[in-house]
C-alpha positions in Angstrom: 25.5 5.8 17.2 22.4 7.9 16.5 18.8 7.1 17.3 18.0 5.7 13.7 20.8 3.6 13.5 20.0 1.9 16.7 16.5 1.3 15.7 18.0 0.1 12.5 19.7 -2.4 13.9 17.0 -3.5 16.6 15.3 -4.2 13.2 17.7 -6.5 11.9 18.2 -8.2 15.2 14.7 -9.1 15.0 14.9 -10.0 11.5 18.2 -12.1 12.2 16.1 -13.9 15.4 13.0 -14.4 12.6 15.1 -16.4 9.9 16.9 -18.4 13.0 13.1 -19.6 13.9 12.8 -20.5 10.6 16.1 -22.5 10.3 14.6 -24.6 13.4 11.0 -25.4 12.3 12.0 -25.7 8.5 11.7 -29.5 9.5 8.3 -29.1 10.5 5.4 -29.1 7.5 2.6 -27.2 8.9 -1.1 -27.0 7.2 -1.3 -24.3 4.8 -3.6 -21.4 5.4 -6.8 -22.2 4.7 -9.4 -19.4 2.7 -10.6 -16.9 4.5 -8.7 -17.3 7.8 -6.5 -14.7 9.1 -4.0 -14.5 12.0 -4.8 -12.5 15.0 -3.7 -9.2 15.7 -2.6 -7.0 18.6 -2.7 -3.5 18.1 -1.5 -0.7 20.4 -3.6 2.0 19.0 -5.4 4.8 21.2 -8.6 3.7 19.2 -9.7 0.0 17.5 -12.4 -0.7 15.6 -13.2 -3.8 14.0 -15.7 -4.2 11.3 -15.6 -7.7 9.5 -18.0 -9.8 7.7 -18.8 -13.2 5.4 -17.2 -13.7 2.6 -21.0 -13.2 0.7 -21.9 -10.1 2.6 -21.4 -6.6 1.9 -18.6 -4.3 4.3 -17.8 -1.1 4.6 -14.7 -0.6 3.4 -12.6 2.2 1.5 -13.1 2.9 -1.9 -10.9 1.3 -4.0 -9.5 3.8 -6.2 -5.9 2.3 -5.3 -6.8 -1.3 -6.6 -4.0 -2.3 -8.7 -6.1 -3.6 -11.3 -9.6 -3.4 -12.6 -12.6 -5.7 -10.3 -13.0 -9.6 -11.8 -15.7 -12.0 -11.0 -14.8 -13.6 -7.3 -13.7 -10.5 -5.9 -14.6 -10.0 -2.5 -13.8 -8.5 0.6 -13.6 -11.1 3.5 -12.4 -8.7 6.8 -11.9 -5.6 7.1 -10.3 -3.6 10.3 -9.3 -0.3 11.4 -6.1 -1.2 13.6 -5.0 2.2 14.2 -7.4 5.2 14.5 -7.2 9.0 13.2 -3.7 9.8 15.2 -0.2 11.6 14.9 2.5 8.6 15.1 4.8 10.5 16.3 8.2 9.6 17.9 6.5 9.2 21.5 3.4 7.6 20.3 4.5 5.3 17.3 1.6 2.4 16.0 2.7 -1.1 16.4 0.6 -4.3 15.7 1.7 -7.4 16.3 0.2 -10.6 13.9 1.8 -14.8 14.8 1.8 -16.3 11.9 3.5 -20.1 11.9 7.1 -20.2 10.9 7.3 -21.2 8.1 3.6 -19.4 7.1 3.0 -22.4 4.2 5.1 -25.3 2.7 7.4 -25.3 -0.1 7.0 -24.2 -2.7 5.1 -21.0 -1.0 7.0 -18.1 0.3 8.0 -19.0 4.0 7.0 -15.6 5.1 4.2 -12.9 3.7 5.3 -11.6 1.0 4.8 -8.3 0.0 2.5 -8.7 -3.9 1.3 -5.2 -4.7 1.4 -1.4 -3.8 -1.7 0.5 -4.8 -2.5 4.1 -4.3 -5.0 6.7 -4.4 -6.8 9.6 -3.7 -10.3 9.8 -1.3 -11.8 13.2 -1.5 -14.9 12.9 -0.8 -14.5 10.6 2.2 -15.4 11.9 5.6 -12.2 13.0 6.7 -11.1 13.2 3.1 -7.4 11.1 2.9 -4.8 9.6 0.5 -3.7 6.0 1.0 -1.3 3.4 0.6 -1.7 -0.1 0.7 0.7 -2.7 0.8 -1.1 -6.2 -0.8 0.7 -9.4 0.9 0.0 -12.8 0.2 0.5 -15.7 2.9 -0.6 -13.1 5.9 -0.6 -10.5 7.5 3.3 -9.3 8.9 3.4 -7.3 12.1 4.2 -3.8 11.2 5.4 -0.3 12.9 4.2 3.1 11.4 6.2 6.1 12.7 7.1 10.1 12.2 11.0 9.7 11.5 13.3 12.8 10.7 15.5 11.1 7.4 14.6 7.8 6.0 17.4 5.3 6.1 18.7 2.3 4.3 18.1 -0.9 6.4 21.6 -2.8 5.4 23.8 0.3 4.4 22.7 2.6 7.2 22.5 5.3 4.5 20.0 8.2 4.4 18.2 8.0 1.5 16.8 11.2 -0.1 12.7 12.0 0.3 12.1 15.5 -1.7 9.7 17.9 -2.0 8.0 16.3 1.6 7.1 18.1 5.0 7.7 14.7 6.9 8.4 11.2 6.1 6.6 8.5 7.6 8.0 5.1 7.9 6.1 1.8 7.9 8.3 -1.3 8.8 7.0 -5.1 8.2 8.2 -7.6 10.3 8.4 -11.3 9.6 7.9 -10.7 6.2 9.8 -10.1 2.9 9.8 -8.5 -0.4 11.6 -10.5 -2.8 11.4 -14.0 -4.9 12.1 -17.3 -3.2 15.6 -17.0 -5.4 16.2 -14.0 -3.8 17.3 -12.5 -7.0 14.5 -10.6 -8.2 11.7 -8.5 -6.4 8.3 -10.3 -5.2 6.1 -7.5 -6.4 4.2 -7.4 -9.3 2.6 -3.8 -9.9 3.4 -0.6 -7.7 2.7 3.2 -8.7 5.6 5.6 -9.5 7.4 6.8 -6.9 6.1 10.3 -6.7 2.6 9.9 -5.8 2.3 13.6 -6.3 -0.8 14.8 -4.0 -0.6 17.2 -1.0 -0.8 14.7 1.9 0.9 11.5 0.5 4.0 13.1 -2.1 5.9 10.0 -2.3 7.3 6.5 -1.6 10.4 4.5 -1.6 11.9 1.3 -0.4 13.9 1.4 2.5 14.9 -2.4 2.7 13.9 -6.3 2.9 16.8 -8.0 4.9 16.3 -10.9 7.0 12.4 -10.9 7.2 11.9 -7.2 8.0 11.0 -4.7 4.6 10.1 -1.0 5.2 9.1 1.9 3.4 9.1 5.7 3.9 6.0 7.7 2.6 6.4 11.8 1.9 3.8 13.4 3.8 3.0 16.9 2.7 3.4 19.6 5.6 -0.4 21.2 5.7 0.3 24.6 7.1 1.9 26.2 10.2 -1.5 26.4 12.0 -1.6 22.4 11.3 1.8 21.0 11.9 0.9 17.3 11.9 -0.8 15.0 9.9 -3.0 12.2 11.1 -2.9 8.7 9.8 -5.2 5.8 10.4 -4.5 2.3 9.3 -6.4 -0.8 7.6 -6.4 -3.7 7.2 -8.4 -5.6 4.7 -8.4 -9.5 3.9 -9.5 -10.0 0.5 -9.6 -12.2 -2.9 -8.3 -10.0 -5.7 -7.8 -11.2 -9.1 -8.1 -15.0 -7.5 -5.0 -14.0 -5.2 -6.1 -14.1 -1.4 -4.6 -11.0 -0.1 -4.1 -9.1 2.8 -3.7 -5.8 2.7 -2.4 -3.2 5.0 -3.5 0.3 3.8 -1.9 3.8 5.2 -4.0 6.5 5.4 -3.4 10.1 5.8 -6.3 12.7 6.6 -6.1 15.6 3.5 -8.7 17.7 5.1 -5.9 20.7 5.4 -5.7 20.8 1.6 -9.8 20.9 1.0 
């Protein structure tokens, strides 16, 4: 059994030990989330910095060219926190963050987990370093979540590679304790997401990896710089937010373009 598969199935172990906490508080009818608060987060990054603020004031925050649709009335930014700083996730040296959230996270009829809403992307040139993002827009929470360097992204049920071209390296960001599908489990839980290929020089493309048993990842094509720059750095966000009245949570990838200036 190679490396990916075993880390494949540590994932679905802890997915499989997530839904059997769920099967054992489902009795229990915990208070629902109220505005504005978040769960706390433990992040193993080499650098934290925190930056939040009232839901009146004013934060530095990203630009939001990624926003998946246009700013309404009652938009605001409530939190916003760099979790991991400018770094190189590679295998040794992967991010982690770790967020308890009650099980379930809300009562019927709410999702018992966060649930994955909305992918946005875009491009920050004139940003200092200059980057491309992702963001991944949940409702309910904030999941935990790994980001790591991984040679071939992989299928989470079928063990399958699945094909990433035209990229220099494939990052891959896995959720935990949280899904990406309807409470039929028919039909996909998000609502708007960008075409696959993303198209610019640092962040090439995207695709779905799996949501099975309360874990969903994702790979993201990260373009290769040059030889003289042989690995891109990454920081991640996370911003708490109301967007279009949802109250959202969103964990943004980063990845430093400065090579392609």
């Amino acid at each position: 059994m190679n490396a990916i598969s075993s880390r494949k199935i540590g994932s679905r172990n802890a997915g499989l030990g997530t839904l059997a906490l769920l099967l054992v508080l489902s009795a229990c009818t915990p208070s629902a989330p109220q505005p504005g608060a978040s769960s706390q987060a433990t992040a193993t990054a080499t650098a934290t910095v925190t930056v939040s603020a009232s839901p009146s004031a004013s934060v530095a925050v990203p630009a939001d060219s990624d926003e998946t649709a246009p700013p309404q009335p009652g938009d605001k930014v409530i939190s916003s926190t760099i979790t991991h700083d400018w770094s190189w996730p590679g295998p040794s040296a992967p991010f982690q963050t770790a967020h308890q959230n009650p099980v379930p996270i809300a009562p019927p009829p709410a999702a018992p987990l966060p649930t994955l809403y909305a992918i946005g992307a875009g491009q920050h040139p004139s940003d200092t370093p200059p980057y491309d993002q992702l963001s991944f827009r949940f409702t309910g929470g904030f999941p935990s979540y790994d980001v790591e360097v991984v040679p071939e992204l992989v299928a989470d049920a079928s063990g399958l590679p699945i094909p990433m071209p035209g990229t220099g390296s494939i990052l891959e960001v896995t959720f935990r304790g949280a899904q990406a599908h309807a409470a039929d489990g028919t039909a996909s839980s998000v609502k708007s997401a960008p075409a696959p290929s993303i198209g610019s020089k640092a962040l090439t493309s995207y695709a779905p990896a799996g949501d099975f048993e309360g874990v969903v990842s994702y790979g993201i094509g990260v373009g290769r710089p040059m030889g003289t720059v042989p690995e891109t750095k990454v920081r991640v966000y996370e911003v708490e937010k109301i967007e279009q009245g949802q109250h959202l949570y969103v964990v943004a990838i980063q990845l430093e373009a400065t090579a392609w200036q």
